[in-house]
N, C-alpha and C positions, 0 to 999 in steps of 0.2 A: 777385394776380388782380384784373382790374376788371369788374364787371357793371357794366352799363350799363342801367336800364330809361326807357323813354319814357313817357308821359301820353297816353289815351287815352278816349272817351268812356266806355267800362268800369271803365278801371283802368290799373292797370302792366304793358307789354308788355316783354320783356326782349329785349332788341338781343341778334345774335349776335357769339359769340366772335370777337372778329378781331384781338385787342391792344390796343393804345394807339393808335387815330388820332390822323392830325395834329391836328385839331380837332376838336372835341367835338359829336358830329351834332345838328342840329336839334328841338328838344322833347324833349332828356332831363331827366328832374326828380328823378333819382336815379343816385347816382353810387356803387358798394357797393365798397370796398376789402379785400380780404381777403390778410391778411399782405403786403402791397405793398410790391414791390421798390423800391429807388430811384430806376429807369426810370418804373416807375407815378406815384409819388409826384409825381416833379416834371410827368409829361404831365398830372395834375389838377390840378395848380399852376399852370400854365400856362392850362391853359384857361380857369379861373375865378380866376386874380390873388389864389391865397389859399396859405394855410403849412400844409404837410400836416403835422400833429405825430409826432413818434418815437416809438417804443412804450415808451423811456424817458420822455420826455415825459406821455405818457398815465396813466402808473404815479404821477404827481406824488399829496400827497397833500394838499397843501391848496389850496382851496375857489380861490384865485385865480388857480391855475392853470386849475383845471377849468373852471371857467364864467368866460369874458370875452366881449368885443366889440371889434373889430378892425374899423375901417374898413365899420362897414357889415354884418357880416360875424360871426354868434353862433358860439361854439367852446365845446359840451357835452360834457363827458366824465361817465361814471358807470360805475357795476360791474354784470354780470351774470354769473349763475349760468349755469355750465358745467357738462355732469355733471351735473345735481343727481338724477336718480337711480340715481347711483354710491354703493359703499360709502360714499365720503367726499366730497361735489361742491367744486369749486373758484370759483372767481370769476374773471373779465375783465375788461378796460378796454376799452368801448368810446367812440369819438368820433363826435360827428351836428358838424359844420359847414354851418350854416345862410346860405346865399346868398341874396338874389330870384330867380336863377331854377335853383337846385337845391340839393339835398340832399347832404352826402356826409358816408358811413359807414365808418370806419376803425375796423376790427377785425383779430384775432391770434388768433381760435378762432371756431367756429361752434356757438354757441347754439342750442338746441333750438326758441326763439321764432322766430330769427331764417329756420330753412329753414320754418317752419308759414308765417312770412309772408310770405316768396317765395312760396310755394305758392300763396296767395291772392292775392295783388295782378292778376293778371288780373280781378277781380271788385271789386277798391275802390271801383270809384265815379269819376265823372267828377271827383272833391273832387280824386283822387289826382293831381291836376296839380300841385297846388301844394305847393309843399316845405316849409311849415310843416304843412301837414294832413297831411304823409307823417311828421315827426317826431314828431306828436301821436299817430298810427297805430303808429309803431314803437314808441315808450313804452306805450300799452296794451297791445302786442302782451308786454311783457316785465315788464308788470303783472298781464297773465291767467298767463302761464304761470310767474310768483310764488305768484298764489294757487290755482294747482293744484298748484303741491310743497308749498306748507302744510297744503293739506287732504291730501293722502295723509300728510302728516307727522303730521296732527294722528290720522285713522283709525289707525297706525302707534301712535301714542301709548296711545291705547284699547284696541288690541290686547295691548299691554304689560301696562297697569293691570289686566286682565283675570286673564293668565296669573299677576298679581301676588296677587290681592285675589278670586279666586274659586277656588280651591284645591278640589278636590272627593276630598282624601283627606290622609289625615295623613302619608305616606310622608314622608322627608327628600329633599330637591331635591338633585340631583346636582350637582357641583362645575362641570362642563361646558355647564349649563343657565343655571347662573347667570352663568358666563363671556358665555355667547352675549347673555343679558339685557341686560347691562350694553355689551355691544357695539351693542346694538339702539339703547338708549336715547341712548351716543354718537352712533349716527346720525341721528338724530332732534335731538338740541340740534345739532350743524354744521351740519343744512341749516337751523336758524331763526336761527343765527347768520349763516351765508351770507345770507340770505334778508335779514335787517334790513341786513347792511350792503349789500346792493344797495338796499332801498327805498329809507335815508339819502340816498342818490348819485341816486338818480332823482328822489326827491320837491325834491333840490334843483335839478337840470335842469328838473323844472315849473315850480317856482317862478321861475328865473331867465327861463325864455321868456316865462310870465306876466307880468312886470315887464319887458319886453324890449319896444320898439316903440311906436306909439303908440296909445291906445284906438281911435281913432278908425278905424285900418286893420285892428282885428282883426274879425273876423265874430261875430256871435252863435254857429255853432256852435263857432269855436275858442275861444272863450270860455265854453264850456258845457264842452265836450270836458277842457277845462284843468284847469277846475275841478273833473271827474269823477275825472279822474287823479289829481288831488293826494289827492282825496277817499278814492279807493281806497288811495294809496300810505300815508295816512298809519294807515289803518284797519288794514292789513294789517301796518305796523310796529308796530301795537300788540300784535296778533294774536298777532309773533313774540315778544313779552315775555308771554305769557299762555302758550305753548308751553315755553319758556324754562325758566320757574317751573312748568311738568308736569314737565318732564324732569327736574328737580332736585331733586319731590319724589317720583319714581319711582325715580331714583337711590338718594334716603337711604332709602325703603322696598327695594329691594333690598338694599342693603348693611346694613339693621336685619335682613334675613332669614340673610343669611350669617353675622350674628354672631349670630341665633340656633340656627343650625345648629352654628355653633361652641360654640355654650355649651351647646349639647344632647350636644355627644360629651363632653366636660369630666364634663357631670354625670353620665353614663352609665360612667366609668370611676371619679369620686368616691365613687357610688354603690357600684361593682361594690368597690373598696375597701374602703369604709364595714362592705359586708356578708360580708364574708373577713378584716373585723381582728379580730372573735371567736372564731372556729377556728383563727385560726393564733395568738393567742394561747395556745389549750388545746394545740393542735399544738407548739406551743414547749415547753411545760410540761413533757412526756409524750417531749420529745425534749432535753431535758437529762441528762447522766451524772452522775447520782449514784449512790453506791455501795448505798444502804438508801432506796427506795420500796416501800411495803407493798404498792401495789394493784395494782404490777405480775406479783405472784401469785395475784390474786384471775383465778379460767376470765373472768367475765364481766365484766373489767374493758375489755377491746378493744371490746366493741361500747358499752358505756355511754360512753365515752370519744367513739364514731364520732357515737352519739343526741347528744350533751350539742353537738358540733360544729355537727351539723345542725340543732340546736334555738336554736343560737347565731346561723346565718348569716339562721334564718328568721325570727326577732324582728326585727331591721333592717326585711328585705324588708317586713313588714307593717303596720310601724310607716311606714315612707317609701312604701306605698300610702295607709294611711288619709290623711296630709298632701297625696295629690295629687299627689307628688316623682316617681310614675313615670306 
């Protein structure tokens, strides 16, 4: 699919559907590719004398594929979260090819950033004419909506440590609860794992435009803008390694609590043991055949026999209260 938006005293107006024209109409400054056929591909190639990359291509995974210069002509590739608040969010490759007089964006999924800023571009700003100021645009756009899966990840996290570390009864935690926990807590380190290696691939897209051109034709605000982004992106990868290290020590405190659990039925059964290996020792005794025991003619040998048992199981029990054992 090709969107096609124009440059307007406002913002980005988006052309209507009508295919691939032969030529590329008048004042577009953005060119959006979405899963484009081979038909697509080469009508943008065509119009702007440039190499639409493969979605093989795009998946490349080193640095000199991703970011070069071609005639003139910048070719960005980075990763953005998809999904990201799915059980488990994914990641994509998407491409900005940066021309003089447009933008174009080669993507294979639709990012949650990506339709918030459609939605807006009628409202950009007279800036939005120019296809660096619209690349700078779309990177914030995919920097805000990084640091809005962090902070739900990170409230997410709080919520956890909570249910972990403020326990308002001694009951034992169910097998089920703790399953669920440990499920929570997975989701929470994927999306900060997602999350850094999109920042990685972005923060190097700033970087490489920032070094891209010559000082002299960049503006003060893409110059500012740049520097914000980078600013952000790198702050926010540190963020995901502060996340990272919650969830790993929310992990080892969950799995400290299961194996306390564990070690609570253990001693609950050693115990119960402990306090029944006195009676059934006198129970053994009293259950041997032999032919000549005297007291088993004695009336009142049955019930002293029953006391001496009871008095046997209940010494343990009191002795492994005083210690604190139960």
């Amino acid at each position: 699919m090709i969107r096609l938006y124009k440059g307007t005293q406002t913002g980005l107006d988006r052309l209507g559907d009508a295919g691939a024209p032969a030529e590329l109409p008048a004042g577009v400054s953005w060119i959006d590719l979405f899963a484009p056929t081979a038909e697509e591909s080469d009508a943008v190639s065509g119009w702007l004398n440039i190499e639409i990359p493969s979605r093989e291509e795009m998946q490349a995974i080193e640095v000199s594929s991703r970011l070069y210069e071609e005639n003139g002509v910048l070719y960005m590739t980075f990763m953005s979260m998809v999904n990201a608040e799915a059980e488990y969010p994914a990641t994509t490759d998407i491409a900005f090819i940066l021309t003089p007089s447009a933008i174009v964006t080669v993507r294979h999924a639709e990012p949650k950033w990506m339709t918030q800023f459609m939605q807006r571009c009628p409202k950009l700003g007279a800036s939005a004419t120019k296809p660096v100021l619209i690349a700078v645009a779309l990177l914030e756009a995919v920097i805000d909506r990084v640091a809005d899966v962090l902070e739900k990840s990170s409230l997410e996290a709080d919520a956890i440590s909570r249910s972990i570390f403020e326990r308002h009864n001694t009951r034992p935690i169910s097998s089920d609860v703790l399953r669920e926990r440990v499920a929570r807590i997975s989701r929470v380190a994927v999306r900060a794992a997602k999350a850094r290696e999109s920042l990685v691939t972005i923060s190097r897209v700033v970087s490489f435009l920032t070094a891209s051109g010559s000082e002299e034709k960049k503006s003060r605000e893409l110059k500012a803008r740049l520097a914000a982004a980078d600013t952000d992106a790198e702050q926010l990868a540190n963020y995901t390694g502060y996340l990272s290290d919650k969830t790993v020590f929310l992990l080892d405190a969950t799995v400290s609590l299961i194996n306390i659990e564990q070690n609570n039925i253990i001693k609950i059964f050693s115990i119960a043991a402990t306090t029944l290996m006195p009676p059934t020792v006198i129970a053994s005794i009293y259950g041997m055949n032999f032919h000549h025991m005297p007291e088993l003619d004695v009336p009142w040998a049955y019930p002293a026999v029953l006391l001496a048992m009871l008095v046997s199981a209940i010494i343990p029990y009191i002795f492994f209260r005083i210690k604190g054992w139960l």
